[in-house]
N, CA, C and O of each residue as an XYZ file, in Angstrom:
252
protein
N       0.849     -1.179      0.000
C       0.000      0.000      0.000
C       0.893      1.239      0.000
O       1.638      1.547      0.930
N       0.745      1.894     -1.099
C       1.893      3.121     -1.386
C       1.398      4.025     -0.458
O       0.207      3.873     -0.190
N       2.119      5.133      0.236
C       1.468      6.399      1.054
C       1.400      5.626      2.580
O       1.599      6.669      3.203
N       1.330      5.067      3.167
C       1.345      4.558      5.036
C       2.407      5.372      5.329
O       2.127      6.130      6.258
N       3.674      5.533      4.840
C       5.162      6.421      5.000
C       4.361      7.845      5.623
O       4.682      8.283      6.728
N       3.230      8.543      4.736
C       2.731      9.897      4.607
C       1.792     10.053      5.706
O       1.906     10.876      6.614
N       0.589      8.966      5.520
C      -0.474      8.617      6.518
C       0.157      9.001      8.033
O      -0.268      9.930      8.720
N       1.150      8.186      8.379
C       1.656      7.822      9.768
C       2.210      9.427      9.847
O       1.592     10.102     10.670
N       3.159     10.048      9.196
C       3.965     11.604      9.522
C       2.526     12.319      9.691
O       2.421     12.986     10.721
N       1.783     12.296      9.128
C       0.822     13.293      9.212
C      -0.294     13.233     10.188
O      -1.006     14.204     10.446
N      -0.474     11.573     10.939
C      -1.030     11.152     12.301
C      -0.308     11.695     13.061
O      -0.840     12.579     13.733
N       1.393     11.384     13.329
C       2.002     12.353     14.363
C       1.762     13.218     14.595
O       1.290     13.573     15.676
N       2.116     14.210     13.199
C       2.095     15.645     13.184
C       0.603     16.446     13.810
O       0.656     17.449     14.521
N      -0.515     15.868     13.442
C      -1.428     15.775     13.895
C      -1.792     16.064     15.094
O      -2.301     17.073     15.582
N      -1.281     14.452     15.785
C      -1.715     14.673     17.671
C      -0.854     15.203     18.417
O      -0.951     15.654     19.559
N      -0.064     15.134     17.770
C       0.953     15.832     18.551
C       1.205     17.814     18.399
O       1.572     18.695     19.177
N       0.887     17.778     17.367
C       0.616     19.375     17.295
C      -0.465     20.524     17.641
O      -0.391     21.616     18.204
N      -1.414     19.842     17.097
C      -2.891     20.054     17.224
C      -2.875     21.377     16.568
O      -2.748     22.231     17.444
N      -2.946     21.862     15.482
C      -2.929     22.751     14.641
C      -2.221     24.457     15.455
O      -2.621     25.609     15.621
N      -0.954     23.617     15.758
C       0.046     25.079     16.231
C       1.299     24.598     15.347
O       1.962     23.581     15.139
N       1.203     26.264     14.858
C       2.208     25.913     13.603
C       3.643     26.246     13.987
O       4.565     26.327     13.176
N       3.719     26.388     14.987
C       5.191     26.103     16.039
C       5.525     25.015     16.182
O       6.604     24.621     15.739
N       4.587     24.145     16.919
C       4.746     22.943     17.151
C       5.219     21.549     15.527
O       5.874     20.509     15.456
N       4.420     22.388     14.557
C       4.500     21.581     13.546
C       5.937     21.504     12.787
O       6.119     20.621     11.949
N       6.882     22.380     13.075
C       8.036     22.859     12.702
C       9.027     21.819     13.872
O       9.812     20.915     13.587
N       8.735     22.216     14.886
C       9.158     21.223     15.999
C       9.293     19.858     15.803
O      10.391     19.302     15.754
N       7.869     19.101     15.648
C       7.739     17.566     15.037
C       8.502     17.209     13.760
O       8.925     16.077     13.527
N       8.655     18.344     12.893
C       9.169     17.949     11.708
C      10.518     17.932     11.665
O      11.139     17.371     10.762
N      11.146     18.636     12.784
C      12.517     18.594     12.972
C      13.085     17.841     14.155
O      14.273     17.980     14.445
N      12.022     16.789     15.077
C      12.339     15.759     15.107
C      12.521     14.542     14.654
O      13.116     13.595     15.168
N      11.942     14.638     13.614
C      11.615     13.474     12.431
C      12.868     13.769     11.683
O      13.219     12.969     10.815
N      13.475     14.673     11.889
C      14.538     15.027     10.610
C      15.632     14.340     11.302
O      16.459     13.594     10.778
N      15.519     14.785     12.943
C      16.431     14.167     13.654
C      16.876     12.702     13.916
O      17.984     12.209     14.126
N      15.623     12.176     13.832
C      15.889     10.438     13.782
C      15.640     10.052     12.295
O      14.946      9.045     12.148
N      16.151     10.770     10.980
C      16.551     10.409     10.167
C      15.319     10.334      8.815
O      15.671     10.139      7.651
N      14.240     10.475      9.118
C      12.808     10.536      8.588
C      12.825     12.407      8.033
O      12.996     13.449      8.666
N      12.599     12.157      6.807
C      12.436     13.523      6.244
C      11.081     13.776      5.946
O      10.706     13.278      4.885
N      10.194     14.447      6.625
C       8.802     14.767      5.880
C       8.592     15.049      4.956
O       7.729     14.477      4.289
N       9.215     15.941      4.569
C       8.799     16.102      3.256
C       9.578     15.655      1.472
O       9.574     16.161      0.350
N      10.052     14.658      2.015
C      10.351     13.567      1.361
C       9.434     12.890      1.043
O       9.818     12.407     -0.023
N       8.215     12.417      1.288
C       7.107     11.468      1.305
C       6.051     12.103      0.864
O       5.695     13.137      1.428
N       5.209     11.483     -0.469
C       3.648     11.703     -0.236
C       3.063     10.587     -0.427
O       3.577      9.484     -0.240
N       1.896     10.812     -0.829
C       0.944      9.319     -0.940
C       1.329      8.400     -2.394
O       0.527      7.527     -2.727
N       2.513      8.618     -3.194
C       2.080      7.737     -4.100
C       3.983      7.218     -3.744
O       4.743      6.814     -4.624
N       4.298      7.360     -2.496
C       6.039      6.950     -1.823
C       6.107      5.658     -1.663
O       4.995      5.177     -1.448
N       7.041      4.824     -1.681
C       6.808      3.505     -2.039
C       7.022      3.573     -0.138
O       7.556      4.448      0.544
N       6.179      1.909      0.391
C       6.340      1.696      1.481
C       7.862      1.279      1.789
O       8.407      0.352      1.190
N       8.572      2.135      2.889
C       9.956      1.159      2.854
C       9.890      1.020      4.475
O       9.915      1.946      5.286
N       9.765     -0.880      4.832
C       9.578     -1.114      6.158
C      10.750     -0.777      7.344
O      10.791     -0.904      8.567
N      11.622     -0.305      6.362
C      12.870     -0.059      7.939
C      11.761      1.658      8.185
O      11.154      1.918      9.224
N      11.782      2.307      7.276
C      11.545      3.750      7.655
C       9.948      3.683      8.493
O       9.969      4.428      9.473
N       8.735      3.030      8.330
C       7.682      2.346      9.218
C       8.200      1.864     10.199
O       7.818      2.517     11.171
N       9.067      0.840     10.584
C       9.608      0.745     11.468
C       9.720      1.973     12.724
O       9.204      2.082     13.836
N      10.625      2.774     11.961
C      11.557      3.798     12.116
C       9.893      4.770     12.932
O       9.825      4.813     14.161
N       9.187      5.180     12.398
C       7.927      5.745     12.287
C       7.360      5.430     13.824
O       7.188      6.079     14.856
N       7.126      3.748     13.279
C       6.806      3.271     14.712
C       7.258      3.560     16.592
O       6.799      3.603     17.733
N       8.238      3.662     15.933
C       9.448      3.658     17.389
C       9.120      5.414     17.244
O       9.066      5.979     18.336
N       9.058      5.666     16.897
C       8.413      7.243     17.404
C       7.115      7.564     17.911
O       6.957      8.453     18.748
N       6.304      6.973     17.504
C       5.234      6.778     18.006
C       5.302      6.223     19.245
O       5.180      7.064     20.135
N       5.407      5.457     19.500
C       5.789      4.666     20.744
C       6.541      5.743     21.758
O       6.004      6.191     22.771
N       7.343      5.945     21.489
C       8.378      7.044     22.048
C       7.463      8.395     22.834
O       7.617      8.853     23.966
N       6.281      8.883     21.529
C       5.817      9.657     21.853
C       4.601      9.415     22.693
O       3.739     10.287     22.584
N       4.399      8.650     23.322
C       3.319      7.946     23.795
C       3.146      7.903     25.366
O       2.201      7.292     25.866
């Protein structure tokens, strides 16, 4: 399923921000930090399971 890469950054970005566009700059430059580029990805990005992985363990993290 192409796009889950996009789905999942944009669930983070999401709950974790809640439409403050401070915060959204923040999330995105933690994602940059553990190696995940946002805006690298949209919905037609091929799934690559280390970077889901990768996704995951942030989630978790942020939890």
């Amino acid at each position: 399923m192409a796009g889950k890469i996009k789905q999942m950054i944009d669930a983070i970005i999401t709950q974790r921000a809640k439409d403050n566009a401070m915060l959204v700059g923040v999330i995105k430059t933690k994602l940059l930090l553990k190696g995940i580029d946002p805006n690298k990805f949209n919905a037609q990005s091929v799934d690559d399971p280390a970077i889901i992985a990768k996704l995951e363990a942030v989630i978790k993290e942020l939890k």
